[in-house]
C-alpha positions in Angstrom: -41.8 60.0 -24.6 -40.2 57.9 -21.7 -37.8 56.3 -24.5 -37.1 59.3 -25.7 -35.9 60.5 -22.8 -34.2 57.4 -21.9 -31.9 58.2 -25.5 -31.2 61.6 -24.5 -29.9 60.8 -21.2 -27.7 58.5 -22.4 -26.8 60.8 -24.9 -25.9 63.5 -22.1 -22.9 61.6 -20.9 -21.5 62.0 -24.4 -22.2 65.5 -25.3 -20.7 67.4 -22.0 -23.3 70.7 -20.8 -22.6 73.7 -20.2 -19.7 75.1 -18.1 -18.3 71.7 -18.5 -20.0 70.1 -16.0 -20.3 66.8 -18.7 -24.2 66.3 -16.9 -27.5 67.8 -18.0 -29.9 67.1 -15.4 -33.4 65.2 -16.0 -35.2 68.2 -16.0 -33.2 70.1 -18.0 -33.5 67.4 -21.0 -37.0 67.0 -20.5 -37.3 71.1 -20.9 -35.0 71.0 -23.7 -37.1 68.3 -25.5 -40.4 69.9 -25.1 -39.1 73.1 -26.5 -37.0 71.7 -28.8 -38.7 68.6 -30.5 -36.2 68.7 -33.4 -33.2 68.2 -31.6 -33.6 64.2 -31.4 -34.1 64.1 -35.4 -31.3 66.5 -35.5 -28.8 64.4 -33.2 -29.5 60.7 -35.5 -29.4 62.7 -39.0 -25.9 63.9 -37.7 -24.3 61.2 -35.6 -26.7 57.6 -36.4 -23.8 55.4 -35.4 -22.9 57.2 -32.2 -26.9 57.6 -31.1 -27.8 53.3 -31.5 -24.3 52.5 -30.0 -25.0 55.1 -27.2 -29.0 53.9 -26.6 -27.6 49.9 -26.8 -25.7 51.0 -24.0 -28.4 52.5 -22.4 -31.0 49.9 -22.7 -28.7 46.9 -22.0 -27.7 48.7 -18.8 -31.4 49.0 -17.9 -32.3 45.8 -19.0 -29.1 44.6 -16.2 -30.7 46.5 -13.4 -33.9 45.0 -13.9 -32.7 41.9 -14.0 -30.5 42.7 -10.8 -34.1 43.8 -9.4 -36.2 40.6 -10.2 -33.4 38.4 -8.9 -33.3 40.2 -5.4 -37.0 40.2 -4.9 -37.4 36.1 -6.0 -34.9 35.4 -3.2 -36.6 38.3 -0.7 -40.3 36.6 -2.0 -39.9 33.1 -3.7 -42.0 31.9 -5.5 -44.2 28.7 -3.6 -45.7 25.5 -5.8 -48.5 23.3 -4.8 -47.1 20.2 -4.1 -50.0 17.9 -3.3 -50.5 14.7 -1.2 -49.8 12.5 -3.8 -46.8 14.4 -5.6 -44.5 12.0 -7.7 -40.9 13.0 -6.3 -37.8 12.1 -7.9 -35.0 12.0 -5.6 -35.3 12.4 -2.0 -38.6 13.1 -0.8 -37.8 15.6 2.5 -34.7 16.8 0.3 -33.5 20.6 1.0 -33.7 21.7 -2.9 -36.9 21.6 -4.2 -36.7 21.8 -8.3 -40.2 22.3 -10.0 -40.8 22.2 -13.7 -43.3 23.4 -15.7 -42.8 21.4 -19.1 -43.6 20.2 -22.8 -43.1 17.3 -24.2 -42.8 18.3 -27.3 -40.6 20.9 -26.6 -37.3 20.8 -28.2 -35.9 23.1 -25.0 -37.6 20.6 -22.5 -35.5 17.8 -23.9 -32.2 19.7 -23.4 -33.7 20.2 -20.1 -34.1 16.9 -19.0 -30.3 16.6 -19.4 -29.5 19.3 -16.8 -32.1 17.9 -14.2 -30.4 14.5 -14.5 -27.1 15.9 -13.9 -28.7 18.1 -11.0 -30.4 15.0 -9.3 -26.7 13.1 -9.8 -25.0 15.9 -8.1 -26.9 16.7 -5.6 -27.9 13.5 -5.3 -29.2 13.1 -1.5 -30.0 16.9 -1.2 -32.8 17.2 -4.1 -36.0 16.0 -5.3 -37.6 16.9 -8.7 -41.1 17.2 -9.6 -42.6 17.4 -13.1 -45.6 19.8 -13.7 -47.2 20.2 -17.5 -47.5 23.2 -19.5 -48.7 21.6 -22.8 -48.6 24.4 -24.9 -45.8 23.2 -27.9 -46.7 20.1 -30.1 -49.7 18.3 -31.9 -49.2 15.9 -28.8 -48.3 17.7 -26.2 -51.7 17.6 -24.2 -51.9 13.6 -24.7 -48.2 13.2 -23.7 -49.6 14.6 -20.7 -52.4 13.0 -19.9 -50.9 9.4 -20.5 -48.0 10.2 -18.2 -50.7 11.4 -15.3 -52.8 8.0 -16.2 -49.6 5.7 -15.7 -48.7 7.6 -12.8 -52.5 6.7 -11.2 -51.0 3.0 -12.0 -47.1 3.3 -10.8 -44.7 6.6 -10.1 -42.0 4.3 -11.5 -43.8 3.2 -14.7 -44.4 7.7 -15.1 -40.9 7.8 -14.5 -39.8 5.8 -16.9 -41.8 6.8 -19.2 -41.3 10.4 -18.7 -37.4 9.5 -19.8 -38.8 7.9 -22.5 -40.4 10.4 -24.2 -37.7 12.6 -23.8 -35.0 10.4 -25.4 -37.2 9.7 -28.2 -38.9 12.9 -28.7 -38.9 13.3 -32.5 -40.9 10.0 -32.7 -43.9 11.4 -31.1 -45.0 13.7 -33.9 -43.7 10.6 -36.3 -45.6 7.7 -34.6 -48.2 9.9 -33.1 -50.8 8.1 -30.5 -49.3 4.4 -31.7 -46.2 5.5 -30.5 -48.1 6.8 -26.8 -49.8 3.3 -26.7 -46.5 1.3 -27.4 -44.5 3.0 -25.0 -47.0 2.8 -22.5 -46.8 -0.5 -22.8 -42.6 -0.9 -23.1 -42.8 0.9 -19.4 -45.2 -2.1 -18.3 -48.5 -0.1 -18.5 -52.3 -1.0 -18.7 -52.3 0.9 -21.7 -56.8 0.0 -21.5 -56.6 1.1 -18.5 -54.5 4.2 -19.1 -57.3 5.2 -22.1 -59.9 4.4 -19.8 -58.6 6.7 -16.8 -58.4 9.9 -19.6 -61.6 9.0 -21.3 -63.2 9.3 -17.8 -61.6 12.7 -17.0 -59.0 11.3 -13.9 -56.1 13.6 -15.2 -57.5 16.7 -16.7 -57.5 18.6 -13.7 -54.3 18.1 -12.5 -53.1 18.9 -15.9 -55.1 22.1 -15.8 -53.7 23.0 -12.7 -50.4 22.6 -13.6 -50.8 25.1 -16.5 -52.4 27.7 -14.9 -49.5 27.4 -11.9 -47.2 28.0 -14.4 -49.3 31.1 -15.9 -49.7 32.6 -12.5 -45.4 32.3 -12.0 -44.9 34.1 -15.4 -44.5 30.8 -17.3 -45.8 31.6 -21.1 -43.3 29.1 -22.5 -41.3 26.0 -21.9 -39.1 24.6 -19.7 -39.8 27.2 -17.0 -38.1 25.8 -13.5 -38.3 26.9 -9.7 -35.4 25.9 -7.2 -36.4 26.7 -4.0 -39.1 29.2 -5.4 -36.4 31.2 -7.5 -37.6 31.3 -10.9 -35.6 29.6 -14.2 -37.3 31.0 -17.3 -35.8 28.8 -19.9 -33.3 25.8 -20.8 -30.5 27.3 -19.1 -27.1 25.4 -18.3 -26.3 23.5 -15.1 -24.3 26.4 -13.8 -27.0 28.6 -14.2 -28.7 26.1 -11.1 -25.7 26.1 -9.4 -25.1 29.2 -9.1 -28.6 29.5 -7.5 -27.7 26.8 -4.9 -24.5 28.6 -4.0 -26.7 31.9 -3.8 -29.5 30.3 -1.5 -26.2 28.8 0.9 -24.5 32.3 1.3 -27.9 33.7 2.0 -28.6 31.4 4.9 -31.6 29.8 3.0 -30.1 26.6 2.7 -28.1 24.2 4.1 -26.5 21.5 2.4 
């Protein structure tokens, strides 16, 4: 019923009302509906062309102001990540911009990702710090990608790093080389690769990991790469301006200063 109505409204600014006014009010289309039901089937048998182009309209212009909507309220009521004691930052740790991601290793997305967030740590370099959360949800590896870069980050945040970058520039040759290619690239990064088996074996990195996912759940995260700068929420592999354009908001709102 409420799409319905939604059609004929937009259909009300085509077919102009009596005494010319060109507007049939809510009401008046609701009434007409209900004690006309035929008129809708009427309308598309007569004029299908005109009634899709005219609900498109309609339902990208609602789709716009929604949008509009959730944009104000994540800048009126960001959203706020757990960042714990031991949080592996890259960048600079007591930066002004704060990006979060909630990511896959095995997602195709993630990897364009990992493009953008290197160009955003260049250019804001000094003014950012990065921190990567999981959302293993993608591959046939996704969950041990994971857990070996939580184990090597027990061991050094540099070796995690590093091997984070790794798996992104080389991310067909997990599903190729499976958990041979996890052990040997633990150990290009300078790993304990026993040690790194042993730490997941006894349950060190689960939890976080958990943690992670069900952060991302609770933002609205269902897939991957989902991002928050400063608490505004990134749904998506989006292009660098996309970012920017959220920095430059946050500045002319007074939330940040750069």
């Amino acid at each position: 019923m409420k799409l319905l109505l939604v059609l004929l409204l937009a259909l009300s600014a085509c077919n102009p009302g009596a005494g010319g006014s060109g507007k049939i009010s809510k009401d008046d289309l609701k009434k007409l509906f209900l004690e006309n039901p035929d008129i809708l089937t009427d309308t598309i048998k007569k004029h299908p062309a005109k009634v899709l182009d005219t609900f498109q309209e309609a339902a990208k212009k609602a789709q716009e102001v929604q949008k509009q909507k959730q944009r104000e309220e994540s800048f009126n009521k960001p959203m706020v990540a757990t960042l714990r004691d031991d949080e592996l930052y890259r960048g600079t740790k007591d930066a002004p911009l704060t990006l979060v991601e909630y990511s896959d290793f095995q997602c195709y997305y993630c990897s364009k990702a990992f493009n953008t967030v290197i160009t955003l740590l260049e250019k804001y370099k000094g003014k950012i710090r990065f921190v990567y959360k999981h959302l293993p949800v993608i591959g046939k590896y996704s969950k041990q990608c994971s857990e070996y870069y939580e184990a090597i980050r027990l061991q050094s945040p540099d070796k995690a790093m590093a091997f984070h970058d790794e798996l992104y520039k080389n991310q067909k040759a997990i599903n190729a080389g499976g958990m041979k290619f996890l052990n040997e690239t633990a150990k290009k990064v300078g790993a304990d690769v026993a040690k790194v088996e042993a730490d997941i074996k006894a349950g060190k990195v689960a939890e976080r990991i958990k943690q992670d996912s069900e952060e991302a759940r609770k933002f609205g995260f269902t897939g991957t790469p989902g991002f928050l700068l400063n608490g505004i929420a990134v749904k998506g592999a989006y292009p660098i301006d996309h970012f920017e354009g959220i920095v430059e908001e946050l500045k002319k709102r007074g939330k940040v200063k750069l």
